[in-house]
N, C-alpha and C positions, 0 to 999 in steps of 0.2 A: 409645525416645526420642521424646518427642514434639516434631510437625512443626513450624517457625518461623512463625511466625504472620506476615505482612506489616507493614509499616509504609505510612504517608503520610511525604510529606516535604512538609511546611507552612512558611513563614514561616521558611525559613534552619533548622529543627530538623527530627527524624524521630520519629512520634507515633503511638503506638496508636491504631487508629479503636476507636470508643466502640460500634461494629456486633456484633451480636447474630448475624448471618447471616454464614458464612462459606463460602467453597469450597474443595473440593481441588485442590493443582495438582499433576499426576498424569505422569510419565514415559510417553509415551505407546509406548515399549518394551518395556517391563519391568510397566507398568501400576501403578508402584509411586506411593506420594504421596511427592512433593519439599516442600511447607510450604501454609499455610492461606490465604487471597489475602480479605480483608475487604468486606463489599459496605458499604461508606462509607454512610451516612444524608445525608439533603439536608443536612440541619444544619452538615454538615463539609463539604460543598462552601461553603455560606455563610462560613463561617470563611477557606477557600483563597482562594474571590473577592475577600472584605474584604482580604486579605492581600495581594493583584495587585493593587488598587485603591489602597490605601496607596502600593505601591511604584511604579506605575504613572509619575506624575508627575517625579522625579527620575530614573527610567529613562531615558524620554522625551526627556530634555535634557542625557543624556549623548552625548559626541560620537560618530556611527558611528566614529571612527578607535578610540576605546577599548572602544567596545563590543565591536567586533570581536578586541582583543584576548582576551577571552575564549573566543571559538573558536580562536582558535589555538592556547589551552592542551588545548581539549578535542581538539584531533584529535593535540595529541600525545598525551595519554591513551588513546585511540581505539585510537592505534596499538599504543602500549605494553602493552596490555591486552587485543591483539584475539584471543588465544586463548584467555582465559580468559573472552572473554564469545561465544565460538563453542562451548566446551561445555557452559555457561549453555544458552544458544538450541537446543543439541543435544537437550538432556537434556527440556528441556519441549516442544519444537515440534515432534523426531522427526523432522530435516529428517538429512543428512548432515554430516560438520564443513563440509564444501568448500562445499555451500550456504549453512551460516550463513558462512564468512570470506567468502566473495560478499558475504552480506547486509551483512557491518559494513566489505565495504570498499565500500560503496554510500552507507550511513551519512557514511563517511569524507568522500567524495566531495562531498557535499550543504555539508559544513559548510566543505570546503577552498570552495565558489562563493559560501555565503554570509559568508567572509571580505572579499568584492570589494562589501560594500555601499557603502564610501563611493563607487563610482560608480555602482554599483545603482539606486542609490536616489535617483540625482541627478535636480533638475526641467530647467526649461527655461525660457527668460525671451524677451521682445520690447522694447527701447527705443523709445520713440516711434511707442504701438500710437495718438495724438494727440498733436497737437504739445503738447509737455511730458511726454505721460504714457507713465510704464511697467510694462509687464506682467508676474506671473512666476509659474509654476507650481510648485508644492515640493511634497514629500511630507511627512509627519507618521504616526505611527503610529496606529493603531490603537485601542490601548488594553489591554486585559487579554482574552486569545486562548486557546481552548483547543484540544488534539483527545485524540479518541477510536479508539484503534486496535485493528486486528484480531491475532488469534492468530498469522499466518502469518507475520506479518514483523518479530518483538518489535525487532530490532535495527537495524532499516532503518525503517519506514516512520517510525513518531516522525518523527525526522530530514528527513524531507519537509519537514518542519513547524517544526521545533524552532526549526533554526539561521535560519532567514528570519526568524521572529516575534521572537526578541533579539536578531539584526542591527540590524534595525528598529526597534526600543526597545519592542516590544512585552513586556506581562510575562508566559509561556508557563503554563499548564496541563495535566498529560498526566492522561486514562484510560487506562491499559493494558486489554487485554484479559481478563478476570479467568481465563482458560485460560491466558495464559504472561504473567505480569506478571513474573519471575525478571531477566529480563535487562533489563526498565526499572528495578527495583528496584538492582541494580548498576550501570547505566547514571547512575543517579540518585547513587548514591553516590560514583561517580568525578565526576561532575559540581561533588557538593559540595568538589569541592577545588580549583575553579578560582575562587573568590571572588567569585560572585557577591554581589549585593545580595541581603537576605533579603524574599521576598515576589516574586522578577523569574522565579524556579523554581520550581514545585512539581510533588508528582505526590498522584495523590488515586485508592484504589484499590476498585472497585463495580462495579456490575451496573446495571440498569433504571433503577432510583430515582436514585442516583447520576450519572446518563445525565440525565437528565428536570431533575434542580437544576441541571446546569451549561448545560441548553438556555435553563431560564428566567431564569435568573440575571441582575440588569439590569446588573449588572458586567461581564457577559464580553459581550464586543461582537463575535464572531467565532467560527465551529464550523469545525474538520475533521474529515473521519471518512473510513473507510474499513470498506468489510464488507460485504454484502451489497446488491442492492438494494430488497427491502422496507424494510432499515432504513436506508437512506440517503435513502430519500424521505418516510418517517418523520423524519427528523432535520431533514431541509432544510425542511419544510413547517412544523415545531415552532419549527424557527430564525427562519424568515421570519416568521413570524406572531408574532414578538417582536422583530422589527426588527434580527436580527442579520445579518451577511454567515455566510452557508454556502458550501463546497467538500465535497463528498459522494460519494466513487466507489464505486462498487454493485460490482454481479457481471458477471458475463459468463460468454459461450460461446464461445469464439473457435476461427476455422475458417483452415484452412490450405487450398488450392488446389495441388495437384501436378499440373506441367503435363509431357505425354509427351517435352518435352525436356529436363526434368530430369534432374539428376546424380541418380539414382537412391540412390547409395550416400550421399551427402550427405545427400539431403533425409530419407532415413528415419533417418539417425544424428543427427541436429539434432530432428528432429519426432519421434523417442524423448525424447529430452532435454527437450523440451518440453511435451510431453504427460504424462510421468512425474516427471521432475523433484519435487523437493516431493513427493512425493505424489500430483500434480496439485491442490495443495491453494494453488493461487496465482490469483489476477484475468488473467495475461498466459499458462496454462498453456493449451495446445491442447487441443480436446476433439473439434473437428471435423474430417475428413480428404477431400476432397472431389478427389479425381481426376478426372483429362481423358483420354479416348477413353481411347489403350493404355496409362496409366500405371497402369489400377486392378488388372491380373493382378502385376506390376510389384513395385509398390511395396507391394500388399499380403503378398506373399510377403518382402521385406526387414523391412517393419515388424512382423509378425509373429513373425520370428526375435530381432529387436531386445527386444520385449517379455517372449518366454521366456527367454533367457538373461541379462534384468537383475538382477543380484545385489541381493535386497532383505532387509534388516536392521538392526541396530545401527547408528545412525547417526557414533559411534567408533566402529565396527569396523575393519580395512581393508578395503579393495575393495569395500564398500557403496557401491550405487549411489543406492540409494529408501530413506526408513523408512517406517514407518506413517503412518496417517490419526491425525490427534488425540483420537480420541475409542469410545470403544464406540458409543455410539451415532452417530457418523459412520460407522464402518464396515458397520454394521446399516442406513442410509438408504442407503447406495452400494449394498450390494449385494441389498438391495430393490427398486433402482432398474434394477440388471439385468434382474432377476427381470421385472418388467412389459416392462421392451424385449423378451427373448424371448415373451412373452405376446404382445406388439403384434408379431411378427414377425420381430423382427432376429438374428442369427446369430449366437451368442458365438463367436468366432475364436482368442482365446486368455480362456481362465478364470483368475483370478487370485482366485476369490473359494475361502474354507476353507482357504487354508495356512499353514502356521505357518513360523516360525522356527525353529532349534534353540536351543535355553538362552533363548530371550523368549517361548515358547508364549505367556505371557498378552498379549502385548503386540496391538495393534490393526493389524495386517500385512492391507492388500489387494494380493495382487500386480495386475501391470498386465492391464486387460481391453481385450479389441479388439472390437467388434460392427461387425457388416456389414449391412449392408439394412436399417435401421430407419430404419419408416415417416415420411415426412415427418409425420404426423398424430398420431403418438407423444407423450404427453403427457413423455416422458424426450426427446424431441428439440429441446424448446425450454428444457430445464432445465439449472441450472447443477449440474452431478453434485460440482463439488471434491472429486476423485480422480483413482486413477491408470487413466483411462478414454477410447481413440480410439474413435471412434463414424467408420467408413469410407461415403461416400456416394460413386458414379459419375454421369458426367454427361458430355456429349457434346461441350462445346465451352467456351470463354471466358465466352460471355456467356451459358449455364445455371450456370456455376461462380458467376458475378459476380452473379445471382439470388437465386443460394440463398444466396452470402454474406451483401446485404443484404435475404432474408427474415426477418426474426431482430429481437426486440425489444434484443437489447443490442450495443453498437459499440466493445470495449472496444478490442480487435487484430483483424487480421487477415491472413494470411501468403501470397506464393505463391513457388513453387519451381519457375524457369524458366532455360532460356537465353536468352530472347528478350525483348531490349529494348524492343522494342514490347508487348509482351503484359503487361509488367510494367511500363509509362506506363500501362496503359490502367486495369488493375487497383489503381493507388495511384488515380488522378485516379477511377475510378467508384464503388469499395466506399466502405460507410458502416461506418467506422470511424475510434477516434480515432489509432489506433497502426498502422501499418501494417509489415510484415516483407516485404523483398524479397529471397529466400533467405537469410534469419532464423528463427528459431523463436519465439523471446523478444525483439519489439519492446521492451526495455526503455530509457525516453530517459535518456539522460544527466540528471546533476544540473543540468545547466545550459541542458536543454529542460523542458521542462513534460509532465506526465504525463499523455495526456491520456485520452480518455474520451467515448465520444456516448451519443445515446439514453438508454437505460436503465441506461447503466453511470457516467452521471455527473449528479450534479444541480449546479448551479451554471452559473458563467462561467469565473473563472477555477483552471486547475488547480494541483497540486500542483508545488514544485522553480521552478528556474530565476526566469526576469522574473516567471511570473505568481507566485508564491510573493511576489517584492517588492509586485507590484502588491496583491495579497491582503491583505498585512497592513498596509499604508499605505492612506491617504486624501490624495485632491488640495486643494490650495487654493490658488486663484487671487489673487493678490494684485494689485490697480491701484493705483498712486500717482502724487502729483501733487504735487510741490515748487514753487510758483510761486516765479519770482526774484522780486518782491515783497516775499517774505515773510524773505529773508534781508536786508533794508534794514532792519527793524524791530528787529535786535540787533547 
């Protein structure tokens, strides 16, 4: 049978792209192809944009109290639906079920905060900023907004985004990721039954080209993205240089700090979970392990054990813990990338590279690797690996820990695993990072904080979720007036 080809969802309808160039989207299990994903031509972004731009102005001027009713329908949707669109997210992304209901009750979460715009999004005023006159700040939308999202989070990240920009009266456009568009594609279709206005949602699905129409596009007045950071400093620089607002979160490295009075048994069963989790195929996943004096005999002998005995496979199986990497060639750059750490030195500790599954042979399976001693000077030590990969470093005290934390071009998290209250003020207030874990593994903020993000892991101002999400897709305007009594004598 041949595989279902994608749609766009344009203008209230669902439309063949006119694209000549297609991908597979590929079970990264089984390795098998789930349907064809269309790389859109600029021409069809033009058509989507016209289509936000029409709808734009009547959006606009509908009240937040009814706007908001439309997320309401959607999160009962969300709910009602959340298992069928967590083996959606299973089946293309390779994650485990329990990862994807995490993901979509994350999703959930975003759109239950951006239900509260009508106070969100409320201004602020002054009477008698001069005698007669008064001031007042309001918010207004934006205009026609899109993003661009990555592989790893089809069912959550969206939603960073989604629910704030039609809160707001913004009219939304999504890129899915052309490796798992399956469950925006479904997302999209449960979507279609909460009544929107046609032209207020779309989704439009591509590659590079398709990427580059909706940068320059003079219609869309706002970029999100998420992915990498070569391409988010690529996007924000493309965006800016067209006068649009970007929010653009890159990659990262992020490093964990285990301090000698740590709960030992905690911090390695959390910083499994976080370093392997996904894959290690997420922005907030641990890569780095960075012990104090006696925790490194310690803690490397628990984390060690933690990584042999994680049960990796089918992500419907039970008792899966990990699936695969997304890609053959993801798993072919991972564990090339081992390849040169031992080259440069470092000590594979547990190998997880060459095994299989039983019954998913083909499928793209790295179990978890632990490297020890790799050189600061290692060109794999400042890289972002996105796998299932602890790289362990020793170090003698707080402030060689809190060094080597902010030696590092990206600030995405950063974690330490302590009993001591002072040791963990000193390590939130010093590190450069935007996320911080205080025996946490997964700084992940709530929907109703901002996502945030330094250095090289985020370009923009303001981030993803929460106020900056309101602030993001609105714009201020100050309004002064002046009614002299005067002038009501004159009628």
């Amino acid at each position: 049978m041949a595989h279902p080809v994608l749609l766009n969802y344009v203008n209230g309808n669902w439309q063949r792209s006119a694209a000549t160039d297609f991908l597979e989207v590929i079970n990264p299990a089984t390795a098998e192809a789930l349907a064809k994903v269309p790389l859109s031509p600029a021409a069809e972004v033009d058509v989507v944009a016209t289509a936000a731009a029409n709808a734009a102005a009547e959006w606009a001027q509908t009240p937040a109290t009814d706007r908001v009713q439309y997320l309401f329908k959607l999160k009962q949707l969300l709910e009602q639906h959340t298992d069928e669109l967590c083996r959606i997210c299973t089946n293309e992304c390779g994650k485990t079920y329990a990862e994807s209901r995490g993901e979509v009750q994350r999703a959930i979460e975003n759109v239950e905060v951006a239900c509260g715009i009508p106070s969100l999004m409320q201004g602020y005023n002054n009477e008698d900023i001069a005698r007669g006159i008064d001031e007042h700040m309001i918010r207004q939308p934006v205009g026609v907004v899109a993003a661009v999202t990555p592989f790893n989070f089809p069912g959550m990240i969206p939603f960073w985004f989604l629910p704030y920009a039609l809160a707001t009266g913004n009219c939304f456009i999504l890129k899915p990721s052309e490796k798992t568009p399956l469950t925006s594609q479904r997302l999209f279709q449960l979507m279609e039954g909460i009544g929107l206005p046609p032209g207020v949602l779309q989704i439009v699905n591509g590659g590079k080209e398709t990427v580059d129409a909706i940068l320059d596009h003079p219609a869309i007045r706002a970029i999100s993205f998420v992915g990498s950071s070569a391409t988010a400093r690529y996007i924000y620089r493309r965006a800016a240089a067209k006068g649009k607002r970007a929010q653009c979160q890159g990659g990262a490295k992020n490093p964990v700090v285990i301090m000698p009075d740590a709960d030992m048994n905690m911090a390695a069963r959390i910083v499994a979970d976080a370093g392997f989790g996904c894959a290690g195929q997420r922005c907030l996943a641990l890569s780095q392990v960075i012990t104090v004096e006696a925790a490194h005999e310690e803690f490397g002998e628990r984390i060690a054990e933690a990584a042999t005995t994680r049960k990796v496979g089918y992500g419907l199986d039970d008792g899966v813990e990990m699936g695969p990497v997304i890609r053959a060639e993801s798993k072919a750059r991972i564990e090339s990338l081992i390849a040169q750490a031992q080259h440069d030195g470092a000590r594979v500790v547990v190998d997880g590279r060459g095994k299989t599954v039983s019954g998913y042979e083909k499928g793209f399976f790295v179990f978890p690797i632990i490297l020890d001693g790799l050189p600061a000077g290692s060109s794999v030590a400042g890289a972002e690996i996105f796998g299932p990969v602890l790289s362990l470093t020793h170090v003698n005290d707080l402030d060689e820990a809190t060094a080597a934390v902010n030696n590092r071009s990206y600030g995405n998290m950063a974690c330490i695993f302590t009993s001591s209250g002072s040791a963990a003020r000193r390590f939130r207030q010093e590190v450069s990072a935007g996320n911080v874990g205080i025996n946490i593994g997964v700084a992940a903020p709530m929907a109703f904080f901002p996502f945030s993000g330094w250095n090289e892991s985020f370009f923009g101002t303001l981030h993803a979720q929460g106020r900056h999400g309101v602030e993001f897709y609105t714009q201020t305007k100050v309004v002064i007036e002046r009614w002299p009594k005067e002038w009501h004598r004159r009628f």
